[in-house]
PDB file of N, CA, C and O in Angstrom:
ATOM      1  N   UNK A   1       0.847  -1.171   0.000  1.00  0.00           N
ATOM      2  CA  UNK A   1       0.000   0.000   0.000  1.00  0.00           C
ATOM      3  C   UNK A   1       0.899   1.243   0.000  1.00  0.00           C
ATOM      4  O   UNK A   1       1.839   1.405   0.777  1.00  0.00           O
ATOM      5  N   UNK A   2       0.469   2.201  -1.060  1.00  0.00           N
ATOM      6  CA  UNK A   2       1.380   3.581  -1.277  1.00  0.00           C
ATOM      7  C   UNK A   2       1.171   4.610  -0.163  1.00  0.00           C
ATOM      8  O   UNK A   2      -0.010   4.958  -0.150  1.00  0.00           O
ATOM      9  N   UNK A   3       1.833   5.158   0.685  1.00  0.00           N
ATOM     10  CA  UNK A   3       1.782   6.484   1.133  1.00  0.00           C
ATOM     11  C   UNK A   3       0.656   7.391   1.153  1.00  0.00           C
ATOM     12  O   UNK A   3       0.342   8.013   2.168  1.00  0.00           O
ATOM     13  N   UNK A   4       0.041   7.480   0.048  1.00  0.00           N
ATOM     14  CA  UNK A   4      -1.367   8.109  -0.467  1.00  0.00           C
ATOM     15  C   UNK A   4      -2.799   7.211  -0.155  1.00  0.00           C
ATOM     16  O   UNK A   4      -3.915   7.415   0.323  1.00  0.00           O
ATOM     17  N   UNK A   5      -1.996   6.059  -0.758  1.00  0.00           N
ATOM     18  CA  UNK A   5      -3.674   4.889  -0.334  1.00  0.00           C
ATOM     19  C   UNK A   5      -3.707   4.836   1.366  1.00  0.00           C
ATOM     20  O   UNK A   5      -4.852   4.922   1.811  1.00  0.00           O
ATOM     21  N   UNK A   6      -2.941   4.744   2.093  1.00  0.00           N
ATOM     22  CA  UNK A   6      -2.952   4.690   3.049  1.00  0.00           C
ATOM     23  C   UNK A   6      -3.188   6.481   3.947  1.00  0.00           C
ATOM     24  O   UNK A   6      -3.956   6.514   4.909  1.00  0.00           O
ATOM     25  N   UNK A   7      -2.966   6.886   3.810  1.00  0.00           N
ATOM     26  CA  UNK A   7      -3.773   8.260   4.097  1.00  0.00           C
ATOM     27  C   UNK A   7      -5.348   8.405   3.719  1.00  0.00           C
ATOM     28  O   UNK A   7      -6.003   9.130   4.468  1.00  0.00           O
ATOM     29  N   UNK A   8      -6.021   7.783   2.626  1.00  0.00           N
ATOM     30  CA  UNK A   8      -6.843   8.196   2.162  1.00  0.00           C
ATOM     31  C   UNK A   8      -7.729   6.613   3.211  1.00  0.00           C
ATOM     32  O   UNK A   8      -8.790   6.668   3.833  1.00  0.00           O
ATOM     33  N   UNK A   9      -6.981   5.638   3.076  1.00  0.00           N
ATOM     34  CA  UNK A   9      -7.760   4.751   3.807  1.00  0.00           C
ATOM     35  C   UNK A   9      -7.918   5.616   5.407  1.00  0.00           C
ATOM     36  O   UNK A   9      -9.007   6.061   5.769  1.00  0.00           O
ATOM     37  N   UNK A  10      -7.024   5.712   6.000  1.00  0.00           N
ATOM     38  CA  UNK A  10      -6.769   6.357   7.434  1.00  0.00           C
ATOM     39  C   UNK A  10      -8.397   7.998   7.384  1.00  0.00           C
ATOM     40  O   UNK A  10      -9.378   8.365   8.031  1.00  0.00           O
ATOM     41  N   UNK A  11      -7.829   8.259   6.491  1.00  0.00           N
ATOM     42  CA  UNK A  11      -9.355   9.568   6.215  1.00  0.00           C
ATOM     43  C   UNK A  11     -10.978   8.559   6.354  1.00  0.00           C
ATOM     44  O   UNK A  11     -11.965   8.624   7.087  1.00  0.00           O
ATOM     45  N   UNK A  12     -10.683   7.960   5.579  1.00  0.00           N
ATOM     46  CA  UNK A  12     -12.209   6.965   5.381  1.00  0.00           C
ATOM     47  C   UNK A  12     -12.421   6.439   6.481  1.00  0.00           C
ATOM     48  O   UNK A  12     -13.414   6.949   7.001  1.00  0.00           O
ATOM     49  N   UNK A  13     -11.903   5.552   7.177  1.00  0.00           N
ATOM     50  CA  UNK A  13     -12.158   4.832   8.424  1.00  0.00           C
ATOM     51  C   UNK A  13     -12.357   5.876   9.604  1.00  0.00           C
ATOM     52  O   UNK A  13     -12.739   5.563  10.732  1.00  0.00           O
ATOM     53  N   UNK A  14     -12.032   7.208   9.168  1.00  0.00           N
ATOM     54  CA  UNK A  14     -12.294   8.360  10.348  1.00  0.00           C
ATOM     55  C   UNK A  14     -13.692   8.794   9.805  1.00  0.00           C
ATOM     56  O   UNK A  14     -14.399   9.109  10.762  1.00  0.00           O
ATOM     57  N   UNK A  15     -14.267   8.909   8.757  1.00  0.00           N
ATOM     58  CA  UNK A  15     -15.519   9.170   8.647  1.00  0.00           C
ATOM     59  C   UNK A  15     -15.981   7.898   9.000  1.00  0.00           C
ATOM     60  O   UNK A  15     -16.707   7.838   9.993  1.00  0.00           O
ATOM     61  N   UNK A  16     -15.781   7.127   8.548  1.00  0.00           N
ATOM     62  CA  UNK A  16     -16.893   6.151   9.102  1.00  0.00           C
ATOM     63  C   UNK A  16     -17.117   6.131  10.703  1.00  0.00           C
ATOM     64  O   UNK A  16     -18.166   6.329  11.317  1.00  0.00           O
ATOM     65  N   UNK A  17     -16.285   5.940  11.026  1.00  0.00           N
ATOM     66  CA  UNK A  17     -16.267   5.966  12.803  1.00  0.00           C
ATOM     67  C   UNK A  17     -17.048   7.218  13.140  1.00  0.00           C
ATOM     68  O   UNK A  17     -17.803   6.918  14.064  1.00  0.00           O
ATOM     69  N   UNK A  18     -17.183   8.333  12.845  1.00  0.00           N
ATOM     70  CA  UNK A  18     -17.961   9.560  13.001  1.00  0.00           C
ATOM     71  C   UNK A  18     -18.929   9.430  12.816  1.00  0.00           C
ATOM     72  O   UNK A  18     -19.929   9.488  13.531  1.00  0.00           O
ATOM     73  N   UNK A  19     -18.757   9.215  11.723  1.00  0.00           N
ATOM     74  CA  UNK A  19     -20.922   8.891  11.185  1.00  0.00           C
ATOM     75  C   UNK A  19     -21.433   8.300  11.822  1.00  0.00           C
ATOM     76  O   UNK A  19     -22.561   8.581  12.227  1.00  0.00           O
ATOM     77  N   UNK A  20     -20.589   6.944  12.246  1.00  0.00           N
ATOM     78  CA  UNK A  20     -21.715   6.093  13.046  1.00  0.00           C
ATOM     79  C   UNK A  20     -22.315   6.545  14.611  1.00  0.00           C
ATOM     80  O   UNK A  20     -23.213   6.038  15.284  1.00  0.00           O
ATOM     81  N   UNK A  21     -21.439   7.693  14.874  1.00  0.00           N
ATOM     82  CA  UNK A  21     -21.657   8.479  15.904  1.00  0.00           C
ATOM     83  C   UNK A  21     -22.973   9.767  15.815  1.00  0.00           C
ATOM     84  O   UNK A  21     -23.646  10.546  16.491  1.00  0.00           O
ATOM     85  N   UNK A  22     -22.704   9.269  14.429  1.00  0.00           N
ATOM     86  CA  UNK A  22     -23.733  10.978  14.108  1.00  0.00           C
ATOM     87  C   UNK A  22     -23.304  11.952  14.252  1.00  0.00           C
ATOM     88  O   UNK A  22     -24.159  12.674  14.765  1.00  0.00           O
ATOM     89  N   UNK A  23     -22.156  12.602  14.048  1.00  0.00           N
ATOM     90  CA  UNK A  23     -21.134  13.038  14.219  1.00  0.00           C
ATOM     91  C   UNK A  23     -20.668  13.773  12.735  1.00  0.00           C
ATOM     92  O   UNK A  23     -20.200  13.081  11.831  1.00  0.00           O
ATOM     93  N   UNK A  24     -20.884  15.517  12.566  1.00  0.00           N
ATOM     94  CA  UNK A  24     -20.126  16.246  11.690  1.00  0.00           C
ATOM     95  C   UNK A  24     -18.666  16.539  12.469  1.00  0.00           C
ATOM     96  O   UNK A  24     -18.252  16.380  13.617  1.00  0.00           O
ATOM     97  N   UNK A  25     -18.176  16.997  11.349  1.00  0.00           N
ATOM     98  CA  UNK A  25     -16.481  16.670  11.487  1.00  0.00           C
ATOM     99  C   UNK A  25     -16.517  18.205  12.078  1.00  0.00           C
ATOM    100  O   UNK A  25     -15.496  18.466  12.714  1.00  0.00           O
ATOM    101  N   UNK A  26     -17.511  19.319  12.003  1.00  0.00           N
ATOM    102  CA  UNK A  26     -17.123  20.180  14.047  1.00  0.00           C
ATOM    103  C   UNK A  26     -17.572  19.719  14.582  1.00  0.00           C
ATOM    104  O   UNK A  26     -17.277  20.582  15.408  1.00  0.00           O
ATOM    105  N   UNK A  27     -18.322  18.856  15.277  1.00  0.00           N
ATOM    106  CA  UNK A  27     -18.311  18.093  16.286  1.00  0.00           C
ATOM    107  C   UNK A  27     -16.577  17.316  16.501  1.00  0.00           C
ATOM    108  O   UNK A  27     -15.626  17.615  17.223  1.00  0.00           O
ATOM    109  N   UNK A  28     -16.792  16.287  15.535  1.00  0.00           N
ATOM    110  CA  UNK A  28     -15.172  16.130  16.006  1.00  0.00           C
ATOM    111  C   UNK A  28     -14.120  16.707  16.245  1.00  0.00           C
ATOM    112  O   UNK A  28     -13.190  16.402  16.992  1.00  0.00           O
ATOM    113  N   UNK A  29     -14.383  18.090  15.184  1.00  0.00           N
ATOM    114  CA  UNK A  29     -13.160  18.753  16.090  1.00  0.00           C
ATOM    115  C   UNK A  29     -12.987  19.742  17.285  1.00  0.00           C
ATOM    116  O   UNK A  29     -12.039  20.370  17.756  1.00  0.00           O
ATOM    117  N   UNK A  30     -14.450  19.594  17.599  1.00  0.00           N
ATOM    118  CA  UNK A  30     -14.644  20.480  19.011  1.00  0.00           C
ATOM    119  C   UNK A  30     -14.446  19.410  19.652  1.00  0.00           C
ATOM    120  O   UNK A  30     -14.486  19.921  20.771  1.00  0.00           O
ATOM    121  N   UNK A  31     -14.210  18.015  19.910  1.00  0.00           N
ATOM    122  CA  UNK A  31     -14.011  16.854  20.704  1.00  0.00           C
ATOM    123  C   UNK A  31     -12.401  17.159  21.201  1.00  0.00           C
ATOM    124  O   UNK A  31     -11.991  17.320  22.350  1.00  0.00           O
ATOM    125  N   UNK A  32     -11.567  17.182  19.788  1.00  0.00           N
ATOM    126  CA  UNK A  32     -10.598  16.424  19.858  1.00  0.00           C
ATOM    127  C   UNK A  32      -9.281  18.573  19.997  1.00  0.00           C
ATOM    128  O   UNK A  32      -8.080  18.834  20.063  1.00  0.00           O
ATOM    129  N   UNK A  33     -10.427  19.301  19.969  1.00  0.00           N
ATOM    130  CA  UNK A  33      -9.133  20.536  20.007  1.00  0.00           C
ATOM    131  C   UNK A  33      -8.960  20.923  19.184  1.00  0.00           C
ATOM    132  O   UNK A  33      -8.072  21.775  19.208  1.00  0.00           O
ATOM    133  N   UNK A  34      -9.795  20.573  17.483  1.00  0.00           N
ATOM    134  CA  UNK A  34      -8.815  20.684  16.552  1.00  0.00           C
ATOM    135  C   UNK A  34      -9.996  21.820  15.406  1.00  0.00           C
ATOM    136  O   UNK A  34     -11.201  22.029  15.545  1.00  0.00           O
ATOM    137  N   UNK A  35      -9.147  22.289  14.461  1.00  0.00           N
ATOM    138  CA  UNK A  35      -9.926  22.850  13.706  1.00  0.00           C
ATOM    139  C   UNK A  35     -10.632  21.994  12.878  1.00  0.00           C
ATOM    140  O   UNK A  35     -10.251  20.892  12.483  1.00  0.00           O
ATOM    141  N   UNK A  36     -11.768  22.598  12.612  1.00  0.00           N
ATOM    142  CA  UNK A  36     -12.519  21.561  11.174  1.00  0.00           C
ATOM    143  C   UNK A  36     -11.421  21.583   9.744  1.00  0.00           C
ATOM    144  O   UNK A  36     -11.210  20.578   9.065  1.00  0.00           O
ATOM    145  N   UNK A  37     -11.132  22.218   9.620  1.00  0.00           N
ATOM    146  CA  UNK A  37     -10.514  22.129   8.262  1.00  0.00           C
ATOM    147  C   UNK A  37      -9.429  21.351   8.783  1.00  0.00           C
ATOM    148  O   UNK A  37      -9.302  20.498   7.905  1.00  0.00           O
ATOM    149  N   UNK A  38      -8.549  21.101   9.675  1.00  0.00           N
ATOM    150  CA  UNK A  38      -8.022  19.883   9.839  1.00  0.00           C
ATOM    151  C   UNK A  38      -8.206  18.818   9.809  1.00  0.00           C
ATOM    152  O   UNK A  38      -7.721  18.044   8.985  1.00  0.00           O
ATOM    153  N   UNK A  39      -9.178  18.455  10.980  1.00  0.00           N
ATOM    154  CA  UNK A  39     -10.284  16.957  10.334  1.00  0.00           C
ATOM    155  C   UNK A  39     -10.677  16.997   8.687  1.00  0.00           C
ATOM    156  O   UNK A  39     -10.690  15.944   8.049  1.00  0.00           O
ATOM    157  N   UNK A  40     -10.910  17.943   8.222  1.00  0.00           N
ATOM    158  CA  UNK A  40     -11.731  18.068   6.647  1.00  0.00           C
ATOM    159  C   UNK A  40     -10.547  17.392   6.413  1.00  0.00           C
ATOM    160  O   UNK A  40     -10.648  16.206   6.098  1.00  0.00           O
ATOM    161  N   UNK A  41      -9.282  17.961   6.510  1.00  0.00           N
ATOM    162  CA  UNK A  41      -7.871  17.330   5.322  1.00  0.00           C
ATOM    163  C   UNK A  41      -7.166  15.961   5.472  1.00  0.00           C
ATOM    164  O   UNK A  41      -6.530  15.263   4.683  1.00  0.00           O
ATOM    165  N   UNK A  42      -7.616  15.797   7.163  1.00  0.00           N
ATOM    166  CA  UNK A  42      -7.682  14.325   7.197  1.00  0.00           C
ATOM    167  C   UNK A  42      -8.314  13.422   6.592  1.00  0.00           C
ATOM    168  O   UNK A  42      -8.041  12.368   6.017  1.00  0.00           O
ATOM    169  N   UNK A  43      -9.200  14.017   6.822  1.00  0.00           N
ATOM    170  CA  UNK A  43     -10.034  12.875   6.163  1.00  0.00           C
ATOM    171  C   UNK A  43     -10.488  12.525   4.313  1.00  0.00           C
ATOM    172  O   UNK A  43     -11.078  11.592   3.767  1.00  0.00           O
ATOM    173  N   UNK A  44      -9.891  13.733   3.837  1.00  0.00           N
ATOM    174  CA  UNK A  44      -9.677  13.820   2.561  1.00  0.00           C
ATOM    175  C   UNK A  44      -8.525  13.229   1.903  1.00  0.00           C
ATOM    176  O   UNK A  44      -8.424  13.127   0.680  1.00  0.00           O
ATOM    177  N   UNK A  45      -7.473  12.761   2.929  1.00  0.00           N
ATOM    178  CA  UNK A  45      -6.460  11.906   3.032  1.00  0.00           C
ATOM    179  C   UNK A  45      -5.341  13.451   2.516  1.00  0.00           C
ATOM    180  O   UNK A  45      -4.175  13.055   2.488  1.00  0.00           O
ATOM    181  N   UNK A  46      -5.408  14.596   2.232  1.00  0.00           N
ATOM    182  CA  UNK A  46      -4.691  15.740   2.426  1.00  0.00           C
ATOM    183  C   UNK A  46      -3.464  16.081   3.254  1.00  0.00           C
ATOM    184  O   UNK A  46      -2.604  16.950   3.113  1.00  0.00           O
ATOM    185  N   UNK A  47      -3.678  14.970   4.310  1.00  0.00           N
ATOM    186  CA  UNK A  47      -2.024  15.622   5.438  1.00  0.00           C
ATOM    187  C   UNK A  47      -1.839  14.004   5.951  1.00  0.00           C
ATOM    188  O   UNK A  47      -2.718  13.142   5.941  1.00  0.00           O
ATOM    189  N   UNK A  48      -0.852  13.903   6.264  1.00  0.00           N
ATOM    190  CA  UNK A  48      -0.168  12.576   7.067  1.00  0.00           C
ATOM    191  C   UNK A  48      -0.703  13.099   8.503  1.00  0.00           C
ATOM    192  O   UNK A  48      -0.066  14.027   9.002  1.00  0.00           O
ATOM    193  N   UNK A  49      -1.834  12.579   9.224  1.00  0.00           N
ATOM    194  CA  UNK A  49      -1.421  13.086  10.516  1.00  0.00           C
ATOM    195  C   UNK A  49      -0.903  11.936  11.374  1.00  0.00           C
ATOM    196  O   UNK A  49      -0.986  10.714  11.254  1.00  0.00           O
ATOM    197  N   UNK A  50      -0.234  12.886  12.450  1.00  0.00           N
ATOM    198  CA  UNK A  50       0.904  11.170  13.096  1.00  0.00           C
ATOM    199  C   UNK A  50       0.277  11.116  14.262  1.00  0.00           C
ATOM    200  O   UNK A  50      -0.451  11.909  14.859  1.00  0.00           O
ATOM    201  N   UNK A  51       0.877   9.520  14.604  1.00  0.00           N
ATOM    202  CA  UNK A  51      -0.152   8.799  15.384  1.00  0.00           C
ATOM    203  C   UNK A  51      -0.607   9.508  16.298  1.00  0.00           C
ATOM    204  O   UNK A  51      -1.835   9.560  16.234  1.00  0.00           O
ATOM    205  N   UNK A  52       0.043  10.377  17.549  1.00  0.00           N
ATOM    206  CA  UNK A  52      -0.695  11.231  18.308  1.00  0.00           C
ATOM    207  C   UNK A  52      -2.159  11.490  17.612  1.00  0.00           C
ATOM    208  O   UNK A  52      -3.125  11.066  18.246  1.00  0.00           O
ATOM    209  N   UNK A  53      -2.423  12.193  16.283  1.00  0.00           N
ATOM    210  CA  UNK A  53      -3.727  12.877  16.256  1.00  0.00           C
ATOM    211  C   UNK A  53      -4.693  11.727  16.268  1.00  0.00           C
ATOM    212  O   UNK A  53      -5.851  11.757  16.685  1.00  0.00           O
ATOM    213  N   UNK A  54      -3.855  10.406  15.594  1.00  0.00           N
ATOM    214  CA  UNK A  54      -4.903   9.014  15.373  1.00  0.00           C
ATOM    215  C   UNK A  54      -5.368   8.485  16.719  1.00  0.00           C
ATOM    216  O   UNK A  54      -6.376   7.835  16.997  1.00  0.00           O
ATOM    217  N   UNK A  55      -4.197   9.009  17.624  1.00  0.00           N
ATOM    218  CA  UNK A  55      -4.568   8.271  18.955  1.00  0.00           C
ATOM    219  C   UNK A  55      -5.476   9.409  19.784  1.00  0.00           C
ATOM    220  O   UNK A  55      -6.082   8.996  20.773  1.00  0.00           O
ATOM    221  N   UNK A  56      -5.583  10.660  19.467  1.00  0.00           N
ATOM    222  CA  UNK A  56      -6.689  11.737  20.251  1.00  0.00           C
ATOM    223  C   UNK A  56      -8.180  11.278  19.444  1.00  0.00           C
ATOM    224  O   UNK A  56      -9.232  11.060  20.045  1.00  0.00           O
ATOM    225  N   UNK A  57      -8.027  11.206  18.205  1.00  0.00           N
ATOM    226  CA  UNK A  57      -9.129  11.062  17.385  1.00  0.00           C
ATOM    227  C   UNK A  57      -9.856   9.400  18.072  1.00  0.00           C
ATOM    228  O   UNK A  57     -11.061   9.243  18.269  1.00  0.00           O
ATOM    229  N   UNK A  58      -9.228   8.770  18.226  1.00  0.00           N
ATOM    230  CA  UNK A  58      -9.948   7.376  18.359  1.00  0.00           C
ATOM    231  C   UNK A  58     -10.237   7.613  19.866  1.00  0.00           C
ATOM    232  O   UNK A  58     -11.325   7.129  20.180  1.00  0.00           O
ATOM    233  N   UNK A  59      -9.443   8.342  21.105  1.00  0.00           N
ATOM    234  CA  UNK A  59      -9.973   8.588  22.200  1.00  0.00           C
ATOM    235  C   UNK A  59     -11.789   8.761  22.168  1.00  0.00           C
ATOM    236  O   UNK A  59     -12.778   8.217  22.659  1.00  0.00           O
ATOM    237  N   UNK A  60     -11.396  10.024  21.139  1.00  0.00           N
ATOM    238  CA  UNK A  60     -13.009  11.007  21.486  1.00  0.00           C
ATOM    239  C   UNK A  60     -13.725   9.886  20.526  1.00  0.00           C
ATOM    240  O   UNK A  60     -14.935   9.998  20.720  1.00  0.00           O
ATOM    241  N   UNK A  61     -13.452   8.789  19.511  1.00  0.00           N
ATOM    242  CA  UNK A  61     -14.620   8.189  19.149  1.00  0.00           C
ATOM    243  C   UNK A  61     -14.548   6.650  20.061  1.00  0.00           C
ATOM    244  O   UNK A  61     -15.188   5.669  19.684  1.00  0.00           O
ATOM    245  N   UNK A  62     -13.847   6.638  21.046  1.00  0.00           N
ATOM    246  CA  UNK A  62     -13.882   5.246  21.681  1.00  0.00           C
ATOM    247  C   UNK A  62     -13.846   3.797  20.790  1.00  0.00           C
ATOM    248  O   UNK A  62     -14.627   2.878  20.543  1.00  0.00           O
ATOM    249  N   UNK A  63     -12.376   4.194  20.447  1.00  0.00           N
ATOM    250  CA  UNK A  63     -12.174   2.855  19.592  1.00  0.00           C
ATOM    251  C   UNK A  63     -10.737   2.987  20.034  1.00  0.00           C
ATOM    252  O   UNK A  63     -10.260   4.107  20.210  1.00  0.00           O
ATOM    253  N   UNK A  64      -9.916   1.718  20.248  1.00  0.00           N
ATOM    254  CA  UNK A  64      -9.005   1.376  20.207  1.00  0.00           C
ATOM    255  C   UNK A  64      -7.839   1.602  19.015  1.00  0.00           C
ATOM    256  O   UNK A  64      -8.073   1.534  17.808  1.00  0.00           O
ATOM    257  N   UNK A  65      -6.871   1.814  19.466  1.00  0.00           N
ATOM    258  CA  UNK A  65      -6.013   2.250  18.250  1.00  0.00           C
ATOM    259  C   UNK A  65      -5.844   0.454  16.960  1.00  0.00           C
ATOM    260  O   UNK A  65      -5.646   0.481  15.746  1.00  0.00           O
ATOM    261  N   UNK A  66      -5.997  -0.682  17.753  1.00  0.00           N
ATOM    262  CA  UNK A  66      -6.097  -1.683  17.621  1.00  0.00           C
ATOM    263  C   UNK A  66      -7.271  -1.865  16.144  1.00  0.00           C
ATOM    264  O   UNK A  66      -7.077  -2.049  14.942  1.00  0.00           O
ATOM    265  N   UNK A  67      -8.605  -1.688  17.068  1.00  0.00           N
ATOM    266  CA  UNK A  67      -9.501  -1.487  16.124  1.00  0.00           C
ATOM    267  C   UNK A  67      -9.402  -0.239  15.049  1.00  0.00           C
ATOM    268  O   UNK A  67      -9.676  -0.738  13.957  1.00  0.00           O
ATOM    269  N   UNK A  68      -9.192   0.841  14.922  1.00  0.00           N
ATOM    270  CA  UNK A  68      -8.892   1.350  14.271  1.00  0.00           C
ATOM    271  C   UNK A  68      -8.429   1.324  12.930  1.00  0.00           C
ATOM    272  O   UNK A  68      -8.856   1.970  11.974  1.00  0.00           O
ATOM    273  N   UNK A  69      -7.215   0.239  12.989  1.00  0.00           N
ATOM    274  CA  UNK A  69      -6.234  -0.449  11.768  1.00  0.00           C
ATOM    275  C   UNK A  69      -7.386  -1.142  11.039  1.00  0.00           C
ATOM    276  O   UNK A  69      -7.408  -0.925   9.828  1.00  0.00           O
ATOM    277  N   UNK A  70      -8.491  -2.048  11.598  1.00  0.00           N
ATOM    278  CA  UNK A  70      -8.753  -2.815  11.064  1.00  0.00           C
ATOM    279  C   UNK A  70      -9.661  -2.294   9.731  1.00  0.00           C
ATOM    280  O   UNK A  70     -10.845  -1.956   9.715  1.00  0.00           O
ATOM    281  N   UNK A  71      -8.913  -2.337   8.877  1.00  0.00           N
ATOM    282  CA  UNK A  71      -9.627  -2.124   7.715  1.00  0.00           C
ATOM    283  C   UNK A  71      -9.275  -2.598   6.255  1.00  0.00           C
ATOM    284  O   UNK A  71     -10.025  -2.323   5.319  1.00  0.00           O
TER     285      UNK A  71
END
C-alpha cells in the first residue's frame, strides 16, 4: 500500500467511525481541540497526521487504536 492509499484509507475509516456516531467533522473537532478544516484534510487523506492525532481522534470516538487499523 502507497503512502497516499494509506492516508486516504486512514481519512475513510475516520468518517466512518464519526458517522456512526452521528457526528459532523465540528463536532469532532470540538471533541478532539482541533480545527474543522483539519479533520476536513484528514479525512480527505490531504495531510499525514501522526499517530498522536490518530490516537486523540480514536480517544473522542472510543475505539481502540487496535480497532482502528482494522480495515
Amino acid at each position: 500500500m502507497s503512502k497516499e492509499q494509506l492516508k486516504k484509507k486512514v481519512g475513510q475509516r475516520i468518517v466512518e467511525l464519526r458517522s456512526q456516531k452521528g457526528w459532523s467533522q465540528s463536532d469532532l473537532a470540538r471533541e478532539c481541540n482541533k480545527d474543522r478544516q483539519a479533520i476536513e484534510k484528514i479525512e480527505n487523506g490531504k495531510v499525514n497526521p501522526t499517530i498522536f492525532t490518530i490516537s486523540e481522534i480514536c480517544k473522542v470516538l472510543k475505539v481502540s487504536l487496535s480497532d482502528f487499523f482494522k480495515f
